[in-house]
C-alpha positions as CSV (number, residue, x, y, z in Angstrom):
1,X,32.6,-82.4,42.2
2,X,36.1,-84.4,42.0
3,X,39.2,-82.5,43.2
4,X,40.9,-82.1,40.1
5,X,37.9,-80.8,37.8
6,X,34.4,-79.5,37.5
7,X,31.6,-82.1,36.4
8,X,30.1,-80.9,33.0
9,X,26.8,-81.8,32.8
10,X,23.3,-80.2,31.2
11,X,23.2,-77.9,34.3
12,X,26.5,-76.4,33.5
13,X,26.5,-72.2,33.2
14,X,29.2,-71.5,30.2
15,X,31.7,-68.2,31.3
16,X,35.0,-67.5,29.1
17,X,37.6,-64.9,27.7
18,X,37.2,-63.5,24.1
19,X,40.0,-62.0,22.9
20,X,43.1,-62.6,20.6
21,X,45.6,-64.2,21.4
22,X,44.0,-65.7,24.6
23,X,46.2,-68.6,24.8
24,X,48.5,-67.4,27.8
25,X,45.1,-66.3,29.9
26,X,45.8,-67.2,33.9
27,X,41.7,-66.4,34.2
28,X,41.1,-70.2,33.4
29,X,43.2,-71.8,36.3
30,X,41.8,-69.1,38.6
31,X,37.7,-69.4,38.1
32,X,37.7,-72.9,37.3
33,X,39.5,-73.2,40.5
34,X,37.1,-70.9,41.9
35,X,34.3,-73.0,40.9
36,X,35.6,-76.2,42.0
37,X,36.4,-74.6,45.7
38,X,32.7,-73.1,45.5
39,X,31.4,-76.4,44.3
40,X,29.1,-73.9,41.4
41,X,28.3,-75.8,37.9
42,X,29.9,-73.5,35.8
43,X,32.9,-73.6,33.7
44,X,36.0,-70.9,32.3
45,X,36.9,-71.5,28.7
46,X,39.4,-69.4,26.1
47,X,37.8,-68.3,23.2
48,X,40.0,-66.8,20.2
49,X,37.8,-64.1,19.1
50,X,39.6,-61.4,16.9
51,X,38.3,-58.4,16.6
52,X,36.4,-58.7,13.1
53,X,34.5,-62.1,14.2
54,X,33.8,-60.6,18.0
55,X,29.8,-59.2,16.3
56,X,29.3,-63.0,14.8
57,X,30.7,-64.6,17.8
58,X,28.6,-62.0,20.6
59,X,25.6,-63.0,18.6
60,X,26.1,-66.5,18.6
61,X,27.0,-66.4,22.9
62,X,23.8,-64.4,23.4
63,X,21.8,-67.0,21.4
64,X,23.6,-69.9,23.4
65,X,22.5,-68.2,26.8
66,X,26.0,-67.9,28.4
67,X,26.3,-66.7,32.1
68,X,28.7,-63.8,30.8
69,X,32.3,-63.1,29.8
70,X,35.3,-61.7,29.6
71,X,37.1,-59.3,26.8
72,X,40.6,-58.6,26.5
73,X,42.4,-57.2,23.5
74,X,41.5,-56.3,20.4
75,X,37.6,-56.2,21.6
76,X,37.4,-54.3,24.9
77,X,36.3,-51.5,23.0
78,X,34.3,-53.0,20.3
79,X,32.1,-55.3,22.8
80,X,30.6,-52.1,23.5
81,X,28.8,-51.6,20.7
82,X,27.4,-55.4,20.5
83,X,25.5,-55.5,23.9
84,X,22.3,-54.0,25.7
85,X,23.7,-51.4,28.8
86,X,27.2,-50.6,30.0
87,X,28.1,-49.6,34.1
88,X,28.4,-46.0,34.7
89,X,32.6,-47.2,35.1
90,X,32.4,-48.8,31.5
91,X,30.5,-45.9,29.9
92,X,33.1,-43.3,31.2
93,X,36.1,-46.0,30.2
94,X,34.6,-46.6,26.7
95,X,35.7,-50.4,27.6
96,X,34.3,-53.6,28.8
97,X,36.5,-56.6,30.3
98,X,33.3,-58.3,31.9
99,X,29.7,-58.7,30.3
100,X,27.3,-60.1,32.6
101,X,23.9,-62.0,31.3
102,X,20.8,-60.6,32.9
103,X,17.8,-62.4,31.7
104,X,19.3,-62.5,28.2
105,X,20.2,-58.4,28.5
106,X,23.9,-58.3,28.3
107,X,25.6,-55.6,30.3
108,X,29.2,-54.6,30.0
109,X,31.1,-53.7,33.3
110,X,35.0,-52.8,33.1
111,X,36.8,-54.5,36.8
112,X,40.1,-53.3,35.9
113,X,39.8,-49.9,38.1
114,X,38.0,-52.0,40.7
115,X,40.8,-54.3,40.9
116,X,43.0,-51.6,41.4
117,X,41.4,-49.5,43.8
118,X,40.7,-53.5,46.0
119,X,44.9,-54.1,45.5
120,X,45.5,-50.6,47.3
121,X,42.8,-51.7,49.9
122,X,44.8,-54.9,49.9
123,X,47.9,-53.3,50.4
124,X,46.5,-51.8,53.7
125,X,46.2,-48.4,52.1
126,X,43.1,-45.7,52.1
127,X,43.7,-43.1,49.0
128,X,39.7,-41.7,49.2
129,X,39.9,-38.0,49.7
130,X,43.6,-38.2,48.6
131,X,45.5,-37.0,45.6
132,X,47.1,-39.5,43.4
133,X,49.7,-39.1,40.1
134,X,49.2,-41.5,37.3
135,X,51.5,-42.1,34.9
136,X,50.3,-43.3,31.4
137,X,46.2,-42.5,30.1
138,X,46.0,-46.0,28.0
139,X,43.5,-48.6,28.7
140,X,44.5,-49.6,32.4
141,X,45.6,-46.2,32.8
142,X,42.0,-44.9,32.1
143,X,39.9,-47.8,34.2
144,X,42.3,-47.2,37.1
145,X,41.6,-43.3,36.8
146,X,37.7,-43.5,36.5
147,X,37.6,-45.5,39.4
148,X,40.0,-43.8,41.9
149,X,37.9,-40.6,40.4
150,X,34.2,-42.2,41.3
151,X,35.3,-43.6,44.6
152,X,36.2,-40.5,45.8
153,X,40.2,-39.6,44.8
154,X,40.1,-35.5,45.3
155,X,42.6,-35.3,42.8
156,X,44.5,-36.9,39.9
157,X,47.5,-35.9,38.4
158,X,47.4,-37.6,35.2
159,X,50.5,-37.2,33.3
160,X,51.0,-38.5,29.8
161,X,53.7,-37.8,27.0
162,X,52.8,-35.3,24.2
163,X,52.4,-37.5,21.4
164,X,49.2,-40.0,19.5
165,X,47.9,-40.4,23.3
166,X,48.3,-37.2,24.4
167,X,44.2,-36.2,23.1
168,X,42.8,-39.3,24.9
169,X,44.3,-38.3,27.9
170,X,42.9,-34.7,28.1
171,X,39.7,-36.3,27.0
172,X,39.8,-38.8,30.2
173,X,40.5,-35.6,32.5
174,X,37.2,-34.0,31.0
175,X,34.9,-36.5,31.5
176,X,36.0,-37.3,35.0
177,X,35.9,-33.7,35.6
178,X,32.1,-33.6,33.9
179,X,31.1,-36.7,35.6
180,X,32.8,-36.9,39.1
181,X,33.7,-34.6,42.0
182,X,36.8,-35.6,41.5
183,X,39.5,-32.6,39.8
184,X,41.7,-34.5,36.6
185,X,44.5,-32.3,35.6
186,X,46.7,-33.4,32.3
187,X,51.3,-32.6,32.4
188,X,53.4,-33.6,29.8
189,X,55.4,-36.4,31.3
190,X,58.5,-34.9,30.7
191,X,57.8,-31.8,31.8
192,X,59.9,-33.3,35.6
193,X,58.7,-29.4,37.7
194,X,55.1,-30.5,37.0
195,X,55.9,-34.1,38.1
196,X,57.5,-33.0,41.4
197,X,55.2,-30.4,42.2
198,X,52.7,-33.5,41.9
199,X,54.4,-35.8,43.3
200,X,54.9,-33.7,46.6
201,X,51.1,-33.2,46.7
202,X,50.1,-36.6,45.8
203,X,49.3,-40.0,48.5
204,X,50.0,-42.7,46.0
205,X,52.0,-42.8,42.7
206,X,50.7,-45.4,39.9
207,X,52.3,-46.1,36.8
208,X,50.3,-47.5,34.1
209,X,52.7,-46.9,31.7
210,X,54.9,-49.9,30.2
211,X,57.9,-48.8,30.8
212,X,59.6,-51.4,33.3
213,X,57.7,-53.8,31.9
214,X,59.8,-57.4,30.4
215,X,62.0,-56.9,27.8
216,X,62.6,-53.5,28.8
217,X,63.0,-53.9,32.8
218,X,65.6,-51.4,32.7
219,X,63.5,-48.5,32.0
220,X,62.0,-45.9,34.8
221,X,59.2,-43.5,34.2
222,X,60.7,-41.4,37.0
223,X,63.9,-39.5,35.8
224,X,65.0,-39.1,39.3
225,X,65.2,-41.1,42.7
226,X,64.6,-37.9,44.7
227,X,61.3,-37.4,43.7
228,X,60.3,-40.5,45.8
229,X,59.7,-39.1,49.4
230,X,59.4,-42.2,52.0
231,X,55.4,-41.1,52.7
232,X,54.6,-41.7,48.9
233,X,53.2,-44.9,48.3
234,X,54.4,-45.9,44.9
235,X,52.3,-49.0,42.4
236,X,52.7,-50.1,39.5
237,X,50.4,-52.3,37.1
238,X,53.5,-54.2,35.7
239,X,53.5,-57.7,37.4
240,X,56.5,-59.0,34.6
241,X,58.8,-58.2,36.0
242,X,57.2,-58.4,39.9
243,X,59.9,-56.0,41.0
244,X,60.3,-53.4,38.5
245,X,63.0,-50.6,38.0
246,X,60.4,-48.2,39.7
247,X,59.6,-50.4,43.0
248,X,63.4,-51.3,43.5
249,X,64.2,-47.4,43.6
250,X,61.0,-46.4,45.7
251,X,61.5,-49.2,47.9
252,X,65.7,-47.9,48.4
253,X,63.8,-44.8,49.2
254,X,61.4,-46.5,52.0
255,X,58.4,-45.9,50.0
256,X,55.7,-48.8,50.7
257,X,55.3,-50.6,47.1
258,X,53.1,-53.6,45.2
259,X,52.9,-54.5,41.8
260,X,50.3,-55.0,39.4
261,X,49.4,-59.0,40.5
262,X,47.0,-57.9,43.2
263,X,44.8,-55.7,40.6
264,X,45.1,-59.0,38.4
265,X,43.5,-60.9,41.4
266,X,41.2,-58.5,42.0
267,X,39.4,-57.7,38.6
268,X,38.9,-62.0,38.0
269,X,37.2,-61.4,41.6
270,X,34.7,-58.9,40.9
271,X,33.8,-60.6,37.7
272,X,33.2,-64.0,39.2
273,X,31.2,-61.7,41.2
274,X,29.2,-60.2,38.6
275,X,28.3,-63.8,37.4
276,X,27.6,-65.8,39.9
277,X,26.9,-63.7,43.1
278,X,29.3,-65.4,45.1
279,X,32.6,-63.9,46.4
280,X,35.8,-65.5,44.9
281,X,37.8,-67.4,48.2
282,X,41.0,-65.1,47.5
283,X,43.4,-66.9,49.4
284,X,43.4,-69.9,48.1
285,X,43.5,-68.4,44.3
286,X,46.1,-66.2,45.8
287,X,48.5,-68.7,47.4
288,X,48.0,-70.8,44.1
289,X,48.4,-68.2,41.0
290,X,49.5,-64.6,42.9
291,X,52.3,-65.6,45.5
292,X,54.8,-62.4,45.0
């Protein structure tokens, strides 16, 4: 290999992202890096799949005998439908961020709630047997919750305004109640009693909602400060901006915090994983792309 990039040759194993737009992707920089510092023949390209060419292009990949991929938006959801076997994680998520090429079977896996549960590792935190209040039952909300649910969280307070995902979110607390021992409760997000009374039960507060989140950095899914012990570790998925309204106010309050970058790090890792067997070498991706 040179030190700059990866020799293609005929031995060269094809990974990428599908997904539209894909344009702004970091996961290029961070797995070809990966590959380079590994010395593996295989390359990270950005494929701008929308949603209505995702069956043409999946069929066309499969045919090409790529290593596997990634899905962002619109087609985490739709990918399901288009390969062989999902992970226990993906089936309960009903999403797929990595599919994985097993002797031409594809098989969907979803990272995000592993990249998660690795940030609060990370962040020198254990949250198994623990209860934990989420904020927001979207996408990331719902990856993060199966996980914490299947790795052993006793209980999650999932809380959700009453409104077009207020059914998905009493459907998410179902099937981790049918599927895990874990015990998913559903509170209207502005119902603040509920949110205390959770709050003062709870380890570890995540908010997967996207409110703090550039333009709108002046918004707060907590209405007050005081709900914040110092004992409650506080997260949230937004990494733009890296300190958002949330952390600076559960930080004033002594609370240990992290943003969303580490669970950004942390899903690539398990999916470079996935494909090539090999652990990712974190702190050099880290120092490179996920100072902060």
């Amino acid at each position: 290999m040179n030190d700059t990039f990866p020799v293609i040759d005929g031995h060269t194993k094809l990974t990428g992202l599908l997904g539209s737009p894909v344009s702004h992707s970091i996961s290029p920089l961070m797995h070809n890096e990966a590959f380079r510092l590994l010395d593996l023949n295989y390359v990270y390209l950005c494929f701008d799949v929308p949603e209505a060419n995702l069956a043409d292009t999946v069929k066309g990949l499969r045919c090409m005998n790529i290593a596997g991929f990634n899905c962002t938006m619109p087609d985490k959801t739709k990918i399901c439908e288009l390969i062989d076997d999902l992970s226990d994680a993906a089936r309960m998520i009903g999403a797929v961020n990595t599919v994985v090429n097993k002797n031409g079977r594809l098989v969907g896996h979803n990272t995000d709630g592993i990249g998660y549960m690795q940030a609060v590792k990370e962040a020198g935190h254990d949250i198994i047997g623990k209860e934990m209040t989420l904020l927001g039952a979207g996408g990331a909300a719902t990856a993060i919750a199966v996980q914490a649910a299947l790795d052993g969280v006793s209980t999650l307070h999932i809380f959700n305004r009453k409104g077009r995902s207020w059914e998905r979110a009493l459907k998410l607390a179902d099937t981790i109640n049918a599927n895990t021992s874990c015990k998913a409760v559903v509170s209207d997000l502005a119902d603040e009693a509920s949110l205390r009374q959770a709050l003062e039960a709870s380890t570890i507060l995540t908010n997967a909602t996207s409110l703090g989140m550039a333009p709108h950095a002046d918004t707060c899914p907590i209405p007050d400060t005081s709900m914040l012990r110092p004992e409650l570790i506080v997260s949230d998925i937004i990494y733009n901006p890296k300190q958002t309204r949330l952390l600076q106010m559960a930080s004033a309050n002594g609370c240990a915090t992290f943003n969303g970058l580490y669970m950004l790090l942390f899903q690539g890792a398990e999916a470079f994983r996935l494909w090539t067997g090999k652990e990712m070498p974190i702190e050099p991706i880290r120092e490179h792309y996920f100072k902060g």
